[in-house]
C-alpha positions in Angstrom: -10.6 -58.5 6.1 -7.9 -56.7 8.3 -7.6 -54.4 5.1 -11.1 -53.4 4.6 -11.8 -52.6 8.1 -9.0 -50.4 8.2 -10.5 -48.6 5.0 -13.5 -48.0 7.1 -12.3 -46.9 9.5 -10.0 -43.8 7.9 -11.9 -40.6 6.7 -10.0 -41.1 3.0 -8.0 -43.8 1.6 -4.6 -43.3 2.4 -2.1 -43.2 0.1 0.9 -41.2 1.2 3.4 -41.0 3.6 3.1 -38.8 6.5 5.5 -35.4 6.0 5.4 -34.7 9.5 6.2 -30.5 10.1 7.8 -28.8 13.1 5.1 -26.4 14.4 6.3 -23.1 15.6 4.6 -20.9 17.6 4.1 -18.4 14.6 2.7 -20.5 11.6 3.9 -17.9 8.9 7.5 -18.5 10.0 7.2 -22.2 8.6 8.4 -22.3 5.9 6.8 -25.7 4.4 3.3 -23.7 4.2 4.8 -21.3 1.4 4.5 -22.0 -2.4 6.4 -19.2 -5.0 5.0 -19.4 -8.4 7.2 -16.8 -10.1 8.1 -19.3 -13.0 4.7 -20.1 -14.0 3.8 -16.0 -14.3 4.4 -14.3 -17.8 5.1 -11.1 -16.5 5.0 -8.8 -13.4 1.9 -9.1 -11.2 -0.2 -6.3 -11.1 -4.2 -7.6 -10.2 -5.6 -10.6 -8.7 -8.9 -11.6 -7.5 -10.7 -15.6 -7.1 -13.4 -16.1 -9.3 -16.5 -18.2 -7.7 -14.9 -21.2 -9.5 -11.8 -21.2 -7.0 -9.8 -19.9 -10.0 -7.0 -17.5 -9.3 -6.8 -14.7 -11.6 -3.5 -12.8 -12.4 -3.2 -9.3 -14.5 0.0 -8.9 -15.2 1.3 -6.5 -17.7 2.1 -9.3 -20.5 -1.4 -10.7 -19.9 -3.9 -12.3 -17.6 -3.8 -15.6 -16.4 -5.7 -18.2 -14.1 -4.5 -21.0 -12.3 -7.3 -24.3 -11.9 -5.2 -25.7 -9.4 -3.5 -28.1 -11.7 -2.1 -25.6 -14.6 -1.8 -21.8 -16.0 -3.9 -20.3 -18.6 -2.6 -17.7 -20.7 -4.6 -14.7 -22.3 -3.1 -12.2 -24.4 -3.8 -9.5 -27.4 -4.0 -12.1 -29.9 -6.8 -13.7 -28.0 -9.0 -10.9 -27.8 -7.6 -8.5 -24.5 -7.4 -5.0 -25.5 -4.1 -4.5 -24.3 -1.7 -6.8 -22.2 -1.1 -4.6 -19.4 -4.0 -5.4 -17.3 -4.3 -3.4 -13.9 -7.4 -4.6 -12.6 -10.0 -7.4 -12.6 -13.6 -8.2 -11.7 -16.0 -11.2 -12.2 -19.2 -9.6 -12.2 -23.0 -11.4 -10.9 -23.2 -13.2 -14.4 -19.9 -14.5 -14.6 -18.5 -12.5 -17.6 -14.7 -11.3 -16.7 -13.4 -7.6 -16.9 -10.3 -6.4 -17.3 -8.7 -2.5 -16.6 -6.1 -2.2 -19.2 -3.9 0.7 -20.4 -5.9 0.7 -23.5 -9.2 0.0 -22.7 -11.7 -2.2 -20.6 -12.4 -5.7 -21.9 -15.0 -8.4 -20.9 -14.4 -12.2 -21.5 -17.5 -14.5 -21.4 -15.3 -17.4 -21.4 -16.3 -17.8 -24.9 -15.8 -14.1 -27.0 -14.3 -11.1 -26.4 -15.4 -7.1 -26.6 -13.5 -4.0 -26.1 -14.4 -0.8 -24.7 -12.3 2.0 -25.9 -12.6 5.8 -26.3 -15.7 5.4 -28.5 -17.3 3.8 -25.5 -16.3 6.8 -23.1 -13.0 5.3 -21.9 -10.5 7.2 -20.7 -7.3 6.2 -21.8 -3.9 5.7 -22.1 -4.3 5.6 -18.0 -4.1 3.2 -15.3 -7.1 1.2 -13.5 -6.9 0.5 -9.9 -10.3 -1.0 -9.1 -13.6 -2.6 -10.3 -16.9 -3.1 -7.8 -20.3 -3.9 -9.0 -23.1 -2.2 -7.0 -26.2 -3.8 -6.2 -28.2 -2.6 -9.0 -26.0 -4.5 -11.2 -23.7 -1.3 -12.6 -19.9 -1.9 -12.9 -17.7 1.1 -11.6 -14.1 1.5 -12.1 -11.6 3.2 -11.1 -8.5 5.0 -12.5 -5.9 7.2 -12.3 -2.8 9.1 -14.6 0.0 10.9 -13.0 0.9 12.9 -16.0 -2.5 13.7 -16.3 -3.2 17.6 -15.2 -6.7 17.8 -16.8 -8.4 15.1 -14.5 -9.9 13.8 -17.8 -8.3 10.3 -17.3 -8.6 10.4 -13.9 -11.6 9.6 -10.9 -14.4 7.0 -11.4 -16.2 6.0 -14.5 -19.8 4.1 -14.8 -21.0 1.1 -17.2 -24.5 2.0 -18.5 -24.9 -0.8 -20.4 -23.0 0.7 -23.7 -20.7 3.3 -22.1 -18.5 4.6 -19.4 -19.5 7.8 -17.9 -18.0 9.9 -15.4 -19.2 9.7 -11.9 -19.1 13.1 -10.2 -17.2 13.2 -6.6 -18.5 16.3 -4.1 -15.0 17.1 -4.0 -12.7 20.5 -5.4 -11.6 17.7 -7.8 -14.2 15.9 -9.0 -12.0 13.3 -10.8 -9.1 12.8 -8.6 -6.5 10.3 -8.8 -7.9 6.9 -7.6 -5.8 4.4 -5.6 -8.7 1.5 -4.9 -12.5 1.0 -5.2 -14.3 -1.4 -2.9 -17.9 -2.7 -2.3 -19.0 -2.5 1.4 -21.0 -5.8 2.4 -23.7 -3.2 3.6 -23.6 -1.8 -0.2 -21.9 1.1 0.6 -19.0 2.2 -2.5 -15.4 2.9 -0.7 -13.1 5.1 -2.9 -9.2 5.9 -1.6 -7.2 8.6 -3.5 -4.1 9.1 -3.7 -4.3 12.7 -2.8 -7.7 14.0 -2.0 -8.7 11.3 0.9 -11.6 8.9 1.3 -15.3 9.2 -0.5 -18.0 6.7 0.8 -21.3 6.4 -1.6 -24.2 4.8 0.7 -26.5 4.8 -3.1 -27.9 8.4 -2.7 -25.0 11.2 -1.1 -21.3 10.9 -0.9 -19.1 11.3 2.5 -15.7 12.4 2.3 -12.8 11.8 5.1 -9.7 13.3 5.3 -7.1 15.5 7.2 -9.8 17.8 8.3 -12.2 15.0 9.8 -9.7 13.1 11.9 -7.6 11.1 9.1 -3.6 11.0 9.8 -3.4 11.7 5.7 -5.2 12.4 2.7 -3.4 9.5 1.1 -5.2 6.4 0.9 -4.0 2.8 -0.2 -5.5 0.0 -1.2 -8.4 -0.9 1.1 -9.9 -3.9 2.9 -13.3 -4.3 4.7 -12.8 -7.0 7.6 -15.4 -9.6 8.5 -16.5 -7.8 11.2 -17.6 -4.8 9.2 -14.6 -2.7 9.8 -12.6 -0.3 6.7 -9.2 -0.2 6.8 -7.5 2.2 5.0 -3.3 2.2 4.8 -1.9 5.7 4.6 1.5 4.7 2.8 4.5 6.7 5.1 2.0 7.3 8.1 0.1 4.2 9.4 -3.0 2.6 8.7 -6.3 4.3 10.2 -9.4 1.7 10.8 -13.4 2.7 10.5 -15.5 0.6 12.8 -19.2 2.6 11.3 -18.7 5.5 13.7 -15.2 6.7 14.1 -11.2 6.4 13.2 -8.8 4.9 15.2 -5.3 5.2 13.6 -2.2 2.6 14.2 1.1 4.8 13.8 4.7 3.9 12.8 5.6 5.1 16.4 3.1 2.2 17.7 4.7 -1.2 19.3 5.2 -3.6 16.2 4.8 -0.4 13.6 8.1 1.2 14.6 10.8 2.1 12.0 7.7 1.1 9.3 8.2 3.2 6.3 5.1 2.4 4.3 1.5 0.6 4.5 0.1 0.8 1.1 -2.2 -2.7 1.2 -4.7 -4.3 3.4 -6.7 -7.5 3.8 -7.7 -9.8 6.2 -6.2 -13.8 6.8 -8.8 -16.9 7.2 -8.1 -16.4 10.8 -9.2 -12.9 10.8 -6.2 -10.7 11.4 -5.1 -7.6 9.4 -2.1 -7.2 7.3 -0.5 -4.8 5.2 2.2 -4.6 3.0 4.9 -2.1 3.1 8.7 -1.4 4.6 10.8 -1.2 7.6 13.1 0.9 7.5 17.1 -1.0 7.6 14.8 -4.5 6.8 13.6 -3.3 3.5 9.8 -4.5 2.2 8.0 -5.9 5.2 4.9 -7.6 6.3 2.7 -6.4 9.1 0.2 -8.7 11.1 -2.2 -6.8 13.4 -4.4 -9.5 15.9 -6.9 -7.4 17.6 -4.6 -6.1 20.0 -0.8 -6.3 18.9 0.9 -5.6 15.8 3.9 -7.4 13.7 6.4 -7.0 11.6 8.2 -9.4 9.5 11.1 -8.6 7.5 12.2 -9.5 4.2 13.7 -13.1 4.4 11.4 -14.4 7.3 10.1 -17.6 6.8 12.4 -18.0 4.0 10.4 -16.0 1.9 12.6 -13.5 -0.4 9.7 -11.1 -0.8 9.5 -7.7 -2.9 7.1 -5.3 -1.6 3.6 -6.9 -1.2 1.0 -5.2 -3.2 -1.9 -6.8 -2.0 -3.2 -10.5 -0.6 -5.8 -12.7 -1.8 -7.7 -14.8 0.8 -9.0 -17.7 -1.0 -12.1 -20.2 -0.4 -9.4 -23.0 0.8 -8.3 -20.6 3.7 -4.8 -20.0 1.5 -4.0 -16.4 0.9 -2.0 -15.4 -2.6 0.0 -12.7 -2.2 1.6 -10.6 -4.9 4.6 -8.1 -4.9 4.6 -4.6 -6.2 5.7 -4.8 -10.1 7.5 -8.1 -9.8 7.0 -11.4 -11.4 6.4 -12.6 -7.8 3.4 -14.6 -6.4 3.7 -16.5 -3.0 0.9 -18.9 -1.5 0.8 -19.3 2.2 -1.3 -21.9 3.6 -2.7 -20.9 7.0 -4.5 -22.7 10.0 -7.5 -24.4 8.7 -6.4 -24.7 4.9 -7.0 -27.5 2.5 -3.6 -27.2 0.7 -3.7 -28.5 -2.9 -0.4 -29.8 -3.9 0.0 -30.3 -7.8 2.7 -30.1 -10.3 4.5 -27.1 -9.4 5.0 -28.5 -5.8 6.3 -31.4 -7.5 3.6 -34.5 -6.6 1.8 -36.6 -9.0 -1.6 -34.9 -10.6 -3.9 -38.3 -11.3 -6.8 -37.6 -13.9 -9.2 -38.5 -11.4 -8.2 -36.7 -8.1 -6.3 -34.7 -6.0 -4.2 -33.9 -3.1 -4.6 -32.7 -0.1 -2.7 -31.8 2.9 -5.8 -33.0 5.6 -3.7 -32.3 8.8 -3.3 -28.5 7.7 -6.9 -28.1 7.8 -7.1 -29.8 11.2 -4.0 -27.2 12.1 -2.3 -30.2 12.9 1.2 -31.6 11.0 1.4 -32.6 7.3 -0.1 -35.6 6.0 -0.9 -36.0 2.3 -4.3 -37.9 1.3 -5.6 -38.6 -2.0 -9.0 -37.4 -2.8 -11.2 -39.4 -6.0 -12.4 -36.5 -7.6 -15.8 -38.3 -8.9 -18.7 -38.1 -7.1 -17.0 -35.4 -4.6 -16.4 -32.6 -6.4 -19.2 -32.9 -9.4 
């Protein structure tokens, strides 16, 4: 009887022992809230998004990849991508996945595969840094080729339905060389270049932003709108400049927390709504960079135990985890922050049951470690 009330009285069965953490004044410093996957990755990561499954996606350039939260799944040539360097990735409205690849575009709808290639308008051999889908249900992409002096396989290109087109930019180039293409909640298209500065598309007219309206540099890195509304664009070698719907305020490597920072080339925004950006610092090497609202940080390679490359980009996941990826390397980290369910499974070395899972409860409470089991029937459909 002693037993039963017990049962009651818990929020979940218990069925682990406690792993009590340290807490340290700066969660990302401990070092039991990091998971590397690098041996579970074919290749070098170069794209990753979540689908609206809570899959992780990986492009990497020996295929693409998803991870369920118990194993990997591998998709290559032979199974129907057009090419298995795969730059960029989008799950569009219907579910159907595309992928930007060296050769051409393809779309997966979990069952077949098709191709677009230069019959379809692609441009191609080139390099695909982003894919948004507007509001009228069009699919944009863009791309970029640095041997490419023609600006044929470069700017923005348009799915009608059977083809890419060209999407003109009011620009002296009007198909630059792309860094990044976003989808402002507001509907609003963000484009970054790595040359020719910023384009905004509000559906009807574009805006451009560069050296000559207020921005530090007309190169532009991979961007990030915040839950508050705000753009950030990183600059690379000069800071990271921030659009709050009227104006630019720019953070520069001569700020407090920025100084002796050699690059920002990435940003996006943790569960607990704070900035970063990956880049370098100077004598440290590849960096982190946390801003809070008021103060910047930096971390340097090796904090937290973590033996980073150069982050590329971070992916902030429905669990409140955040996936980040290095430039070019067969490197993905998972950091659990503050208010995280953390699913453990094989590759942090705890049993996977057919009919559950774990999960770390007293990270979501932000308090120390304690593993639960979860039955998976009923709870999770």
């Amino acid at each position: 009887m002693l037993t039963w009330l017990l049962l009651v009285a818990a929020p979940v069965p218990v069925c682990a022992l406690d792993t009590l953490q340290v807490k340290s004044p700066d969660t990302f410093l401990e070092e039991w809230r990091w998971t590397s996957f690098d041996n579970d990755l074919a290749g070098r990561v170069q794209a990753a998004i979540e689908d609206r499954e809570g899959r992780i996606w990986v492009g990497t350039d020996r295929g693409v990849q998803y991870y369920d939260g118990y194993k990997w799944t591998k998709y290559t040539v032979k199974d129907g991508l057009a090419d298995g360097d795969v730059r960029a990735i989008l799950q569009a409205r219907d579910g159907t996945m595309w992928f930007g690849t060296k050769k051409g575009i393809s779309r997966f709808n979990g069952r077949e595969w098709k191709t677009f290639g230069k019959e379809e308008g692609v441009p191609g051999p080139t390099s695909w840094d982003g894919f948004v889908q507007l509001q009228d249900g069009s699919i944009w992409a863009s791309l970029f080729n640095k041997v490419d002096i023609t600006d044929s396989q470069q700017g923005i290109v348009r799915f009608d339905g059977d083809r890419w087109v060209p999407v003109p930019l009011p620009w002296d180039r009007p198909r630059p060389p792309m860094a990044n293409l976003i989808a402002a909640a507001n509907g609003d298209i963000w484009a970054s270049t790595l040359l020719d500065g910023i384009f905004r598309f509000d559906g009807e007219e574009w805006e451009h932003y560069g050296t000559e309206t207020g921005l530090p540099s007309d190169r532009g890195g991979f961007l990030c709108q915040a839950s508050n509304g705000a753009i950030w664009v990183p600059h690379w070698d000069v800071g990271i400049s921030r659009f709050d719907g009227t104006s630019w305020q720019t953070f520069g490597k001569n700020m407090d927390g920025l100084k002796g920072m050699n690059e920002m080339m990435s940003a996006w925004e943790m569960p607990d709504g704070t900035i970063w950006s990956g880049g370098g610092l100077g004598a440290k090497g590849n960096a982190l960079f946390r801003y809070d609202g008021e103060d910047w940080r930096a971390y340097g390679q090796g904090e937290a135990g973590r033996p980073w490359h150069q982050v590329r980009f971070g992916v902030a996941a429905k669990d409140g985890s955040v996936w980040m990826a290095s430039v070019f390397q067969k490197s993905l980290q998972r950091f659990v922050s503050e208010g995280a369910w953390s699913s453990h499974t094989h590759p942090d070395g705890l049993h996977q049951g057919a009919c559950g899972r774990w999960f770390d409860l007293a990270a979501h409470r932000g308090q120390s470690s304690s593993l639960h089991w979860w039955p998976m029937a009923g709870v999770w459909g």
